[in-house]
C-alpha positions as CSV (number, residue, x, y, z in Angstrom):
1,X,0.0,0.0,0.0
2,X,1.2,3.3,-0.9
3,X,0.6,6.5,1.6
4,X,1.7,10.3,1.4
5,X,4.4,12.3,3.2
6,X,4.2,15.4,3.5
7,X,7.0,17.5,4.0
8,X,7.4,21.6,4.6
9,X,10.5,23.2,2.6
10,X,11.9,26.2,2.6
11,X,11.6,27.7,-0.2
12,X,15.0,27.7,-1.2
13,X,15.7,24.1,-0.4
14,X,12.5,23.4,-2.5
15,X,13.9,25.2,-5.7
16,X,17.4,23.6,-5.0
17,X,15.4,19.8,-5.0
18,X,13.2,20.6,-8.1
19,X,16.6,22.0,-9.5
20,X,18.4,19.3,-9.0
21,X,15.5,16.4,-10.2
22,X,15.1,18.9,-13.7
23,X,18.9,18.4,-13.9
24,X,18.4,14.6,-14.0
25,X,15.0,14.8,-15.5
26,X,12.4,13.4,-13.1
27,X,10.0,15.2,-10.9
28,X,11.1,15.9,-7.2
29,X,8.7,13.5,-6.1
30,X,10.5,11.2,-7.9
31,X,14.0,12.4,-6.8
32,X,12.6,12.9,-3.4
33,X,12.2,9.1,-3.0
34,X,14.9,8.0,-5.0
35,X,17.1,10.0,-2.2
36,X,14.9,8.6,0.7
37,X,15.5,5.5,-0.8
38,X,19.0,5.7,-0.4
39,X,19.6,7.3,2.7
40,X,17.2,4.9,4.2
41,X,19.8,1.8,3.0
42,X,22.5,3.7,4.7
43,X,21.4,3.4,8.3
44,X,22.6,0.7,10.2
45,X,19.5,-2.2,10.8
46,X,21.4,-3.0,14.1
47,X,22.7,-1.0,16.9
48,X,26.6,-0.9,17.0
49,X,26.0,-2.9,19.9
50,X,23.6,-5.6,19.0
51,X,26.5,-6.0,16.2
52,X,29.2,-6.4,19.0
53,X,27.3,-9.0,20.9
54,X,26.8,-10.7,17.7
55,X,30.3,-11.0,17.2
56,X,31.4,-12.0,21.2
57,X,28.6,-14.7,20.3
58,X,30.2,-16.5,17.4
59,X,33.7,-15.7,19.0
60,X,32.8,-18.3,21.6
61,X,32.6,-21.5,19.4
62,X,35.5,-23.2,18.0
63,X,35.1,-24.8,14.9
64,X,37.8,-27.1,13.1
65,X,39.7,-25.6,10.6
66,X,43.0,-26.3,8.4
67,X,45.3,-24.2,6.6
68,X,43.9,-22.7,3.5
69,X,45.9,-25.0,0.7
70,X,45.2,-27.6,2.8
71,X,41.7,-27.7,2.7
72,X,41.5,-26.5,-1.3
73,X,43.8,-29.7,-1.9
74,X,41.0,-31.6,0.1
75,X,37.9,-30.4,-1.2
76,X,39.9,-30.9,-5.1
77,X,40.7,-34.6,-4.1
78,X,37.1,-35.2,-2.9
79,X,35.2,-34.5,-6.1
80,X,37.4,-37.2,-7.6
81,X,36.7,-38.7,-11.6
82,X,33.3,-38.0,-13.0
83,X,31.4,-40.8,-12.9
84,X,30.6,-43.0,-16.7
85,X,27.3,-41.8,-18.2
């Protein structure tokens, strides 16, 4: 569903926004969003905290591991010949 927003402009910043969306020829409604859009996808979805605790979380296991080559070497061995059709 689709609702309205309304905001209040000054008038300059107005003339600067339908400036700038004539410039890239679109509406400033459509600018408008476009630049909501993006700022939106630049705030953080967690806290810097719950980010931390997230991390002190999967710090706590130990999982086996190898050296890189080691494991690439492996993982080539295991896919071995293909099998006959």
């Amino acid at each position: 569903m689709s609702q309205r927003l309304e905001l209040i402009l000054d008038d300059s910043e107005l003339e600067d926004i339908q400036r700038i969306a004539r410039e890239r020829q679109m509406s400033a409604a459509e600018w408008a969003r476009g630049a909501l859009r993006e700022v939106r996808h630049r705030v953080p979805s967690k806290s810097p905290e719950e980010k931390l605790n997230a991390l002190r979380r999967a710090a706590e296991h130990s999982f086996p591991t190898a050296d890189i080559d080691q494991m690439l070497q492996e993982i080539e061995q295991g896919y071995g010949p293909e099998p006959p059709a």
